[in-house]
SETI-459626 format. One record per atom (N, C-alpha, C, O): x, y, z; residue in three letters. Coordinates in steps of 0.2 Angstrom, whole numbers, plus 5000, padded with zeros to 4 digits. Layout:
BEGIN
XYZALA
...
This chain:
BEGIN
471751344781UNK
472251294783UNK
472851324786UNK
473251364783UNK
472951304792UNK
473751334794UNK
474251324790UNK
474351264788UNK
474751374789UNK
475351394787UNK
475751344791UNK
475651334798UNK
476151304788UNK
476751254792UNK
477351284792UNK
477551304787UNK
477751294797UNK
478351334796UNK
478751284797UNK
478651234800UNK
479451294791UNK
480051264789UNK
480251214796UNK
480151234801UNK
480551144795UNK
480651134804UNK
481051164805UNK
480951204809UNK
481651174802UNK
482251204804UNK
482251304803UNK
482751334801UNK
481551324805UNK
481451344810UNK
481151364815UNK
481051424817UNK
480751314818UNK
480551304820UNK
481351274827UNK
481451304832UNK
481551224824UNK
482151204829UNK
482651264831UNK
482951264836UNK
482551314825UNK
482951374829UNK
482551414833UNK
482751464837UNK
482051414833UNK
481651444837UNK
481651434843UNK
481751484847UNK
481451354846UNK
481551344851UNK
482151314855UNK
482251294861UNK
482551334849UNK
483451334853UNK
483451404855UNK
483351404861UNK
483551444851UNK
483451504856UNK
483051524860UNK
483151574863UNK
482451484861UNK
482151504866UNK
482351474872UNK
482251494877UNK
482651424870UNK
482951384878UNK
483451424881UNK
483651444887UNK
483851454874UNK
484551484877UNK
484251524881UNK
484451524887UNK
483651584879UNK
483551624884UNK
483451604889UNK
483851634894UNK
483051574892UNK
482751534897UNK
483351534902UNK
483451574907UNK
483851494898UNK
484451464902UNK
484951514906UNK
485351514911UNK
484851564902UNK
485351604904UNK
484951684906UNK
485151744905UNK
484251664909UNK
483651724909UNK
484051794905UNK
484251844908UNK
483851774899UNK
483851854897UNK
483451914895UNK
483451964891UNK
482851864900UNK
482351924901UNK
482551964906UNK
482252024906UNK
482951944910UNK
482751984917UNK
483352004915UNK
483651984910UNK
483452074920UNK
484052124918UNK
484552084922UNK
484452054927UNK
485252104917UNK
485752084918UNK
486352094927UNK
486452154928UNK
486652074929UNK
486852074937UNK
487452124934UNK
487852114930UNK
487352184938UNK
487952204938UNK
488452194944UNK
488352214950UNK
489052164942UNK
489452154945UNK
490052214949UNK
490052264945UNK
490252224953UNK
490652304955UNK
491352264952UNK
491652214952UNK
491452344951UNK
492352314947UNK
492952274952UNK
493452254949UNK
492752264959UNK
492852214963UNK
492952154961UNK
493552134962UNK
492352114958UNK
492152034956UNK
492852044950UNK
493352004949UNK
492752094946UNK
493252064940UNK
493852084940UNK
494252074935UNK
493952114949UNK
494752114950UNK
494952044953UNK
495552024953UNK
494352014955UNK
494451944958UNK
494251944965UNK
493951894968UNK
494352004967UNK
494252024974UNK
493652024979UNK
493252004975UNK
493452024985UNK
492851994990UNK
492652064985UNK
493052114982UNK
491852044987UNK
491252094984UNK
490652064989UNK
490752004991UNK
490152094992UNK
489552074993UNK
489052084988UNK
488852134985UNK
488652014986UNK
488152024981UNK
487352004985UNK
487551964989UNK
486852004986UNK
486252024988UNK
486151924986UNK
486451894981UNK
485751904991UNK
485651834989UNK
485251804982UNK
485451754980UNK
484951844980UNK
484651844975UNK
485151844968UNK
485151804964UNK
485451884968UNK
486151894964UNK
486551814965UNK
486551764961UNK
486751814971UNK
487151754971UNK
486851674966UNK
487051644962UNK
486051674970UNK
485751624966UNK
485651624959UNK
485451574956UNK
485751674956UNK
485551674948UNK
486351634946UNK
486451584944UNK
486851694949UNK
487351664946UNK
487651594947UNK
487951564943UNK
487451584954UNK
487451494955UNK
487351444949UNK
487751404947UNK
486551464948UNK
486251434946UNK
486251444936UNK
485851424932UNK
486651464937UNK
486751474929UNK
487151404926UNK
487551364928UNK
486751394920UNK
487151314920UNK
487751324912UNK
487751374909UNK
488151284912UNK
488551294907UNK
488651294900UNK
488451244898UNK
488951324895UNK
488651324889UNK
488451254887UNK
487951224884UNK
489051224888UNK
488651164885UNK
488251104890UNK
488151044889UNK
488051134895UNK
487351104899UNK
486851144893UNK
486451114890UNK
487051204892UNK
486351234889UNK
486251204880UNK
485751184877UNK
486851204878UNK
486951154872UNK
486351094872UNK
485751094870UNK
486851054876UNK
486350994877UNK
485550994876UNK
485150954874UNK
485451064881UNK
484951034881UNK
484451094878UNK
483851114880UNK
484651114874UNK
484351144865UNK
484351084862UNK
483751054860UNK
484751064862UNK
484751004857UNK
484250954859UNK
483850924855UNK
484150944865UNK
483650904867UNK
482850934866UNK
482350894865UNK
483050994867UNK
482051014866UNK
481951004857UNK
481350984855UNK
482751014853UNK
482551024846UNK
482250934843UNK
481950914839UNK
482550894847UNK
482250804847UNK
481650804850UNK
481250764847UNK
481350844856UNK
480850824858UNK
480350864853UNK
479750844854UNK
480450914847UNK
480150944846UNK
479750884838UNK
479150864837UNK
480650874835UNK
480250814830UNK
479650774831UNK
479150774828UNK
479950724838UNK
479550664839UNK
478550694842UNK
478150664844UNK
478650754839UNK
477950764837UNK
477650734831UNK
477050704831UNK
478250754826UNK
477850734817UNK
477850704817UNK
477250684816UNK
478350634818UNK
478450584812UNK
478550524819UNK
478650534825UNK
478450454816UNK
478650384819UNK
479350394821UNK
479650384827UNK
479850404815UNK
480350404816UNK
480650454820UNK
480950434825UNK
480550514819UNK
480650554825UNK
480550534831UNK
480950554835UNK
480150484834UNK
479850484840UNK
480250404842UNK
480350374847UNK
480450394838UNK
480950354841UNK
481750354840UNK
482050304842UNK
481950424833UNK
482650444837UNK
482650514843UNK
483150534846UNK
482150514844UNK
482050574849UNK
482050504856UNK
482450514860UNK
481750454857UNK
481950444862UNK
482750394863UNK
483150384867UNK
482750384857UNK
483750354858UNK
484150414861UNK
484550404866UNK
483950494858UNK
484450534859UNK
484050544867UNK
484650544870UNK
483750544871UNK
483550554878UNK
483950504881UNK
484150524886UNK
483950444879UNK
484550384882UNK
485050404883UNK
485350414888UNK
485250414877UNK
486150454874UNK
486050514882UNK
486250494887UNK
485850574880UNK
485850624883UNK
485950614892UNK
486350644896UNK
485650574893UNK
485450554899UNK
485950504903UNK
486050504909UNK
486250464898UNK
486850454900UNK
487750494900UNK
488250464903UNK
487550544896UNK
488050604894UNK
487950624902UNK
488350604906UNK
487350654904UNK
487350694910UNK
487550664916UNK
487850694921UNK
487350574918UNK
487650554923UNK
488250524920UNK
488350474924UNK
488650534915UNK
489450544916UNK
489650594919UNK
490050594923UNK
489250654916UNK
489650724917UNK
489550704926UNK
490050704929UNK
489050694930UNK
488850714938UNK
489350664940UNK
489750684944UNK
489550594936UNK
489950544940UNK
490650584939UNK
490950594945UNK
490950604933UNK
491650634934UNK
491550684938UNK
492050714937UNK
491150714941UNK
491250774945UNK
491350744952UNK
491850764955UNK
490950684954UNK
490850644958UNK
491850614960UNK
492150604966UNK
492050604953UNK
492550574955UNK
493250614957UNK
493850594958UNK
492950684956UNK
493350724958UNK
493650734966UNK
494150764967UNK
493050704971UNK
493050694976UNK
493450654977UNK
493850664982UNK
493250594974UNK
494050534974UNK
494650574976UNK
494850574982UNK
494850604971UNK
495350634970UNK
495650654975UNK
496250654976UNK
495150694981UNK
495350724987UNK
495550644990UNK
496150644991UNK
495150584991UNK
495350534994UNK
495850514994UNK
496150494998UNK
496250524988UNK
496850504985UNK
497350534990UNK
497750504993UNK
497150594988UNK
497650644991UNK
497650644998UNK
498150665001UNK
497250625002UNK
497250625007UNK
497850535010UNK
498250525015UNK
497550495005UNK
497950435005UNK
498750445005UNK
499150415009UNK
498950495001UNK
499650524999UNK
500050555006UNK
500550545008UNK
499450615008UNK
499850635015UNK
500050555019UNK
500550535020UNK
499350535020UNK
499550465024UNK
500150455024UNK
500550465028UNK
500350415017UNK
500950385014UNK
501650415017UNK
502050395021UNK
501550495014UNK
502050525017UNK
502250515025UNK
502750495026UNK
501850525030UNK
501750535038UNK
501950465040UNK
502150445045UNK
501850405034UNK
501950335039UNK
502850325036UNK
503250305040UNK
502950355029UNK
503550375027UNK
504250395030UNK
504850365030UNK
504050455033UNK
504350495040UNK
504550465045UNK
505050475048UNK
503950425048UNK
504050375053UNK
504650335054UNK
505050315058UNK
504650315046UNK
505050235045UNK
505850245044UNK
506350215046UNK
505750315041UNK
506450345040UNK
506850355049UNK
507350345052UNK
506250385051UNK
506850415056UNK
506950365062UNK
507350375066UNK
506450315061UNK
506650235063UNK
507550195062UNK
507950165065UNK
507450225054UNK
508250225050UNK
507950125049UNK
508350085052UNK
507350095045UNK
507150045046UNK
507450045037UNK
507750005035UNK
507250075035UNK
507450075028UNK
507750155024UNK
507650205028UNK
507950155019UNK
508050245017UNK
507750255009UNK
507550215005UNK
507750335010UNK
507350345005UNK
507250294997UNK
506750284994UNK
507950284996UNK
507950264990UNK
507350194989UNK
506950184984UNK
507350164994UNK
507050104994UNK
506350124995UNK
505950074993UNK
506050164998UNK
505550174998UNK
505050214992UNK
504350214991UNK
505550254986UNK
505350264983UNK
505450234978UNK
505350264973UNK
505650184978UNK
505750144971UNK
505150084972UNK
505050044977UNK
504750084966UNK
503950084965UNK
504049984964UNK
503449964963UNK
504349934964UNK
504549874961UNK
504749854969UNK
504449804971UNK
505149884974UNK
505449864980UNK
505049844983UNK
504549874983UNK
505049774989UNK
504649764994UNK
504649814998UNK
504149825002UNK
505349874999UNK
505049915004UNK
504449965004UNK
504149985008UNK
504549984994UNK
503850024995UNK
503250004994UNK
502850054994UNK
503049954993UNK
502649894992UNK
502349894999UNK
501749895000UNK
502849895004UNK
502349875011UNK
502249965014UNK
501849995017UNK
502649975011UNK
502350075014UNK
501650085010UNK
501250125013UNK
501550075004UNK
500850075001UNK
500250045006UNK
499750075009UNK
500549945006UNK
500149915009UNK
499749955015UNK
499149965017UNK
500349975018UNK
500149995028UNK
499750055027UNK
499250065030UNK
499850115022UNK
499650185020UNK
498950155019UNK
498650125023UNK
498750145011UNK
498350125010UNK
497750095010UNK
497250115011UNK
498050035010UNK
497649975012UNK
497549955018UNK
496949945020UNK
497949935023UNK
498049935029UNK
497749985033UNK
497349985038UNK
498050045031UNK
497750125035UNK
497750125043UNK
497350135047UNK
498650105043UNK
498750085051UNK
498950165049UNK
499050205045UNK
499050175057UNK
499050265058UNK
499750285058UNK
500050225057UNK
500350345058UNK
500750335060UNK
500750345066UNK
501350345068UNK
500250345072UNK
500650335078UNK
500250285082UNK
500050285088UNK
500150235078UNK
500050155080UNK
500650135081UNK
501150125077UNK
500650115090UNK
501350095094UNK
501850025089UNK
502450005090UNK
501449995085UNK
501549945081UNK
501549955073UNK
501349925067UNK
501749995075UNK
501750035064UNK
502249995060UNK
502149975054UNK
502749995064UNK
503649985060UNK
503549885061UNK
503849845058UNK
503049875066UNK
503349805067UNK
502749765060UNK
502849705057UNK
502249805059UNK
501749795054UNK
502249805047UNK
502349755043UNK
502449865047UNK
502949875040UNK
503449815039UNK
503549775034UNK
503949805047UNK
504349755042UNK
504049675043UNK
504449625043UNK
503349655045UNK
503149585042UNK
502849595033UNK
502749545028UNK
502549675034UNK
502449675026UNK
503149675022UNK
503049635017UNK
503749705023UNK
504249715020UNK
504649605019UNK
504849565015UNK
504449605024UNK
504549515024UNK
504349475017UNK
504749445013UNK
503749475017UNK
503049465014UNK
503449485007UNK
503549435003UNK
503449555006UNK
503449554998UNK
504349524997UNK
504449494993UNK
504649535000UNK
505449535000UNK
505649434997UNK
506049404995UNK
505149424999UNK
505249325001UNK
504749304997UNK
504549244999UNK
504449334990UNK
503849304986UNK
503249274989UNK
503049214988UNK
503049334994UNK
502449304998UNK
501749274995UNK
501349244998UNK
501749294991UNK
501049274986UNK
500849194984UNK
500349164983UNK
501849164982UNK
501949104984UNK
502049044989UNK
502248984988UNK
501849084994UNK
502049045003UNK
501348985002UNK
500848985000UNK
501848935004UNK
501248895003UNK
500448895010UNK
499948875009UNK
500748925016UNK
500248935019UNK
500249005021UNK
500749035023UNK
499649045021UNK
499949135023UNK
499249145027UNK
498949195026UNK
499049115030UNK
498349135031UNK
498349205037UNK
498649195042UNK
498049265033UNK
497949305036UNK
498449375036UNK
498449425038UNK
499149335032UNK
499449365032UNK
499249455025UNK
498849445020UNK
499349495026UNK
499449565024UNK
498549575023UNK
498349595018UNK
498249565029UNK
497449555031UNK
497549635036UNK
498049645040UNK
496949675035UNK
497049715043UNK
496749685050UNK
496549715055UNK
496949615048UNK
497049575056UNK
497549585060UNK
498049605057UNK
497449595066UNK
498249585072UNK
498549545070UNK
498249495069UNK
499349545068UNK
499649515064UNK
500149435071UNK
500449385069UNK
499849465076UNK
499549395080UNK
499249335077UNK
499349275078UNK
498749365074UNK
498249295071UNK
498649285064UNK
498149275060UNK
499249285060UNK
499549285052UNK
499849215054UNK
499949205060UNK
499949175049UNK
500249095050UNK
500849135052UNK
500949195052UNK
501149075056UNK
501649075057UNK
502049115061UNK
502649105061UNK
501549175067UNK
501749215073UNK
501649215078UNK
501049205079UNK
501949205082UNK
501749195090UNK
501849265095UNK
502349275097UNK
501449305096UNK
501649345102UNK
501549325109UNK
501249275111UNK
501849385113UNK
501949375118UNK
501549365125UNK
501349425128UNK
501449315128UNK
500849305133UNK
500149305129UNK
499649315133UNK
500049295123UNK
499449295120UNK
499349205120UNK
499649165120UNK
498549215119UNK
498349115115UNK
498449135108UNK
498649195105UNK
498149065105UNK
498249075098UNK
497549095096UNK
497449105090UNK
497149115100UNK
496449145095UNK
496449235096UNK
495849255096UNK
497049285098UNK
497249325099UNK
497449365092UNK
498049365090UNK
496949415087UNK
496749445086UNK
497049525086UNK
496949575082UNK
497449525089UNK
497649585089UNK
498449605087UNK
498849575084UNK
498649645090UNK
499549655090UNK
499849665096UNK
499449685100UNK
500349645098UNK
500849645103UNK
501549625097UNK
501749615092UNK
501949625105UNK
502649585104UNK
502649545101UNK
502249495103UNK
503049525096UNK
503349455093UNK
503849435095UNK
504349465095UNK
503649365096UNK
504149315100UNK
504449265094UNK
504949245092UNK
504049255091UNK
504249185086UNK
503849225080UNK
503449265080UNK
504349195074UNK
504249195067UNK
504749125065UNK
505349115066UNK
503849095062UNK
504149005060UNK
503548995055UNK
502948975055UNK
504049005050UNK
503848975043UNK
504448935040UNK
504848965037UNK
504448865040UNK
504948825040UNK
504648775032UNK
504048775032UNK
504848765028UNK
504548735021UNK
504048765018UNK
503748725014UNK
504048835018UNK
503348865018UNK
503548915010UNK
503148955009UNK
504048895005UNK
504048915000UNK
504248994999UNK
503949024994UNK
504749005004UNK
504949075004UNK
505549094999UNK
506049054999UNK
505549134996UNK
506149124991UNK
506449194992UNK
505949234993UNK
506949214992UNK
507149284990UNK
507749284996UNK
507949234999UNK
508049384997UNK
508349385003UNK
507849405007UNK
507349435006UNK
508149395014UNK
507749405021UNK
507949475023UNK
508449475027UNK
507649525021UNK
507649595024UNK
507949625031UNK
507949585036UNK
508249695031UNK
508549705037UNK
508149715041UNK
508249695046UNK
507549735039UNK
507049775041UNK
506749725048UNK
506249745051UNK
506949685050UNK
506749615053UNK
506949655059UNK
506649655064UNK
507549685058UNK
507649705066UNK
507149755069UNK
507249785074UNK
506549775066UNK
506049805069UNK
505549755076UNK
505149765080UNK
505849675072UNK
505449635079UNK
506049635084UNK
506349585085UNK
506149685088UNK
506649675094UNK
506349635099UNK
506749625104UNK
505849605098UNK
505749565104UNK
505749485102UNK
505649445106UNK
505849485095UNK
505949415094UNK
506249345096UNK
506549335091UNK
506249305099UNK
506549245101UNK
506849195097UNK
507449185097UNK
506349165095UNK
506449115089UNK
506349135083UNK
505849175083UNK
506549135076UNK
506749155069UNK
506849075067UNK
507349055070UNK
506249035062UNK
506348955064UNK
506148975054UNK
505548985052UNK
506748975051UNK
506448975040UNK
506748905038UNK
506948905032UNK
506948855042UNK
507148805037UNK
506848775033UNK
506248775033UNK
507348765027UNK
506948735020UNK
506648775019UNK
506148765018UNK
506848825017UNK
506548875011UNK
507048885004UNK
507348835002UNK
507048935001UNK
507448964998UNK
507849034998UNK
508049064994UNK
507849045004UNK
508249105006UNK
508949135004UNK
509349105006UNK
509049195000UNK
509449204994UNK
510149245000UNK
510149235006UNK
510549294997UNK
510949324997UNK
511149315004UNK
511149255006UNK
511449365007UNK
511849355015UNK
511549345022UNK
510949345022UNK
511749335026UNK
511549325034UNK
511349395034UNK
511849435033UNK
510749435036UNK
510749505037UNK
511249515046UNK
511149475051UNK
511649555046UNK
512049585051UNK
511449605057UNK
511449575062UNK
511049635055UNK
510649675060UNK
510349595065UNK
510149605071UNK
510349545063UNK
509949485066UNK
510349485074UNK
510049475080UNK
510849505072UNK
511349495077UNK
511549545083UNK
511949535087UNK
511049605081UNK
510949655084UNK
510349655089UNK
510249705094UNK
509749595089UNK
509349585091UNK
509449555097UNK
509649495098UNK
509149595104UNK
509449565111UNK
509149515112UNK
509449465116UNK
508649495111UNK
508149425115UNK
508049365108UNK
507749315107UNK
508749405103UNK
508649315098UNK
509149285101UNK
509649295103UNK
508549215101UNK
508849165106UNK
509049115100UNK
509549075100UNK
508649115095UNK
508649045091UNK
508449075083UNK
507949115080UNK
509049045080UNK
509349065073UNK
509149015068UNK
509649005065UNK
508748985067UNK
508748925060UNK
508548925056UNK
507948925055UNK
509048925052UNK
509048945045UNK
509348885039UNK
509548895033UNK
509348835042UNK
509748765038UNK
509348785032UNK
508848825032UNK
509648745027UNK
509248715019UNK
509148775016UNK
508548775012UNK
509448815015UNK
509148895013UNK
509848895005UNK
510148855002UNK
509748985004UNK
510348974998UNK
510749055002UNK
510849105000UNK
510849035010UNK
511349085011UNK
512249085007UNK
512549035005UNK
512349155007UNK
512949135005UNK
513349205008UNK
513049245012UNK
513849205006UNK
514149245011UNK
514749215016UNK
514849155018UNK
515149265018UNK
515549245025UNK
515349265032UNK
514949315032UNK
515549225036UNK
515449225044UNK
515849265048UNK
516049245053UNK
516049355045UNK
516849365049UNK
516649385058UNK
516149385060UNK
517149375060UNK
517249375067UNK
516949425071UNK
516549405075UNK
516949485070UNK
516549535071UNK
515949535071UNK
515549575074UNK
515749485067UNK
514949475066UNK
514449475072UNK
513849485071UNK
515049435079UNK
514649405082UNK
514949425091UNK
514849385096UNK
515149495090UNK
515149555096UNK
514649555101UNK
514749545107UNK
514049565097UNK
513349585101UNK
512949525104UNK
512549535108UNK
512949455100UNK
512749385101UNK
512549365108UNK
512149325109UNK
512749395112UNK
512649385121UNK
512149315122UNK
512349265124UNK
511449325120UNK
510949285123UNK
510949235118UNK
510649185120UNK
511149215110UNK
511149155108UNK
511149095109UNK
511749085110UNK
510649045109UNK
510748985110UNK
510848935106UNK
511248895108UNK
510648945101UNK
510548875096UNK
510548935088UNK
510248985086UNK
511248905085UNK
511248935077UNK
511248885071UNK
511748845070UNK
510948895067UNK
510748815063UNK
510848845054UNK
510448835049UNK
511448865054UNK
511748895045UNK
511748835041UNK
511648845035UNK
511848775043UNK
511948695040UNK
511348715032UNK
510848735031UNK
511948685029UNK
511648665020UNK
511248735018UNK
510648745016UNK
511748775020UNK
511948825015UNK
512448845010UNK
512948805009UNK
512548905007UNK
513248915003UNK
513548945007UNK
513848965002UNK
513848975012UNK
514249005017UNK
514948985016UNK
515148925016UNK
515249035013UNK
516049005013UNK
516549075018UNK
516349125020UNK
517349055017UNK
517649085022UNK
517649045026UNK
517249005027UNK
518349055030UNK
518449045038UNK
518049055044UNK
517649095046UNK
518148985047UNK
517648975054UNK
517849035059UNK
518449045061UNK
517449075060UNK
517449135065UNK
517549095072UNK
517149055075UNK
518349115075UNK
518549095082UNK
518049125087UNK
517949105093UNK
517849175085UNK
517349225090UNK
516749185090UNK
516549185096UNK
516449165089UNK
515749125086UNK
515849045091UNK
515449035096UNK
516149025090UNK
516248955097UNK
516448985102UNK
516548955107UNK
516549075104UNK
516649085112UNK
515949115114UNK
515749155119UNK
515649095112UNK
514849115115UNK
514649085120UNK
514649025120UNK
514549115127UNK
514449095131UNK
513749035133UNK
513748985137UNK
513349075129UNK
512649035130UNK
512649005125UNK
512248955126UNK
512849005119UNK
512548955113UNK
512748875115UNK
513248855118UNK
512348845113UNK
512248765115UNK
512348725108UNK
512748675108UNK
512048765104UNK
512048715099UNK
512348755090UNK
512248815089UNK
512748725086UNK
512748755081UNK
512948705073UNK
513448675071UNK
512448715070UNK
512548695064UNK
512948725059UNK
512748785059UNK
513448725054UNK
513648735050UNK
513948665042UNK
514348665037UNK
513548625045UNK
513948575043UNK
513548575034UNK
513048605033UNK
513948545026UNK
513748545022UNK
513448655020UNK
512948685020UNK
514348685020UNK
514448735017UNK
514948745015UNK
515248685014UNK
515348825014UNK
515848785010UNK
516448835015UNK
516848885013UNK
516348825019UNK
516848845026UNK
517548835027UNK
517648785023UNK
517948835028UNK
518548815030UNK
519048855037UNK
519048905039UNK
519448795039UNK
519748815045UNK
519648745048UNK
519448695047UNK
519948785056UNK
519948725062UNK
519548745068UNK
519548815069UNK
519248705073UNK
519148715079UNK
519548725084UNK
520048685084UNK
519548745087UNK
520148725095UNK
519848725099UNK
519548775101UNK
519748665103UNK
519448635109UNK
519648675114UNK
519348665119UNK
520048745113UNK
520148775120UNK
519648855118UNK
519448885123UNK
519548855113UNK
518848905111UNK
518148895112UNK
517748935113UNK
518248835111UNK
517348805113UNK
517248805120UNK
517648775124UNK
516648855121UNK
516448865131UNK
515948835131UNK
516048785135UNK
515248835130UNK
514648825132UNK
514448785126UNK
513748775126UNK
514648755121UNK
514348715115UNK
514248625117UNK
514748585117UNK
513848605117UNK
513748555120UNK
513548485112UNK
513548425112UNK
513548545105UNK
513448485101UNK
513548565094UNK
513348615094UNK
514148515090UNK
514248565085UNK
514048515076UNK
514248455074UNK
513848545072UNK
513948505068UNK
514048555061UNK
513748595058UNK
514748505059UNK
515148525054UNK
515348515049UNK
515748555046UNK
């Protein structure tokens, strides 16, 4: 009758014998030139290379002692034969964790590749002077909220001739609780921001998909709440700016006013608040039509404001303004309401 040897040595038996396998310690060992263990280039024979390649790690080799020493049970017993295969399940999915977080490690370059992105659309915007650092890197801001968007998600380039004008309708967007607009179709989509409710560009139809100039921005009751960003002077070609009846918070941004082809300002029903000082409205040249009405605006009526050569029309009426008109100041205003 055969001699049965103990299992557990039998399981060291065949641990050790894997360990050798694993790490062939039959064959003679590589020597290395004192080169390799200065760190330094060395030439080693392909054959050398591939062993050491190919050497797997102790606890690859762990593993899989451990494994041969389960495959070795579910010889004897019922029960062996079916904790030896639960432990191939387990094992098996240890291993494609270990290959996926290796795998995810590659992520990681994406990531980093995402970050330079960030940085390079970053630099852009700065030296645009569209917004400054601080706002950019404060993680809560709509400014850096749409530098994410654009890097990220969007993955517009920095030298897409429309980079800044994409930034400040994202900067818009998050600045004005965009997620509550009551209509946003297509907005923060990598569509040409031509086809986003409520934009019109220039010389285009409305089934025009791509980017150009912006002429109009008209979201009029559309559930916008917050203040209306500087960044807005990045559409210089804008026309009409039409947000009545929203909720629009803090001051009249100055930069609006810096804009040569705004023609039409309406802004009634909002919660501006702020004054109107005279200085305000130096650069105004091409303004037509200004519609502040049924907001908080207090302070004195700006005498500079009724000398506008082209304005036609101005609302202020139901704010908290004070002062007089003088019928020898008013030039081209054909209808004021006050």
């Amino acid at each position: 009758m055969e001699e049965r040897r103990p299992t557990s040595s039998r399981n060291a038996t065949t641990m050790e014998n894997a360990r050798r396998f694993l790490y062939d310690e039959d064959e003679p060992p590589i020597e290395y030139p004192v080169a390799v263990q200065l760190g330094t280039h060395t030439n080693l024979s392909n054959a050398d290379k591939d062993r050491r390649n190919n050497r797997l790690s102790p606890i690859m080799a762990s593993c899989l002692g451990v494994f041969a020493g389960i495959w070795n049970r579910i010889q004897h017993t019922p029960r062996g034969r079916l904790l030896g295969f639960g432990g191939c399940i387990v094992g098996a999915l240890l291993l494609i964790l270990m290959f996926t977080s290796r795998g995810g490690g590659g992520g990681g370059g994406g990531g980093g590749r995402g970050s330079r992105g960030m940085e390079k659309v970053k630099e852009k915007i700065l030296q645009a002077g569209l917004s400054n650092q601080h706002l950019l890197a404060t993680g809560s801001s709509p400014q850096h909220k749409a530098l994410r968007w654009l890097a990220l998600e969007d993955k517009t380039s920095e030298d897409d001739p429309f980079l800044l004008q994409r930034y400040a309708l994202a900067v818009i967007y998050y600045s004005t609780a965009g997620s509550g607009w009551e209509s946003k179709t297509n907005w923060m989509s990598t569509k040409g921001y031509c086809s986003w409710y409520g934009i019109e560009c220039a010389f285009k139809g409305s089934n025009f998909e791509g980017n150009d100039e912006i002429t109009t921005l008209s979201l009029p009751e559309n559930h916008l709440k917050g203040p209306l960003p500087s960044e807005i002077q990045s559409l210089s070609n804008l026309i009409t700016l039409e947000l009545t009846g929203n909720n629009l918070t803090s001051t009249l941004p100055t930069e609006l006013l810096s804009m040569p082809n705004l023609n039409y300002i309406l802004l009634r029903k909002n919660q501006l608040r702020g004054t109107l000082p005279d200085d305000y409205w130096y650069g105004v040249g091409g303004l037509r039509e200004l519609d502040l009405g049924h907001n908080e605006l207090d302070g004195t009526l700006p005498p500079m404001l009724f000398g506008q050569s082209n304005l036609r029309k101005l609302g202020l009426e139901y704010n908290k303004l004070n002062g007089q008109i003088s019928p020898d100041a008013v030039t081209g205003l054909t209808r004021i309401c006050k």
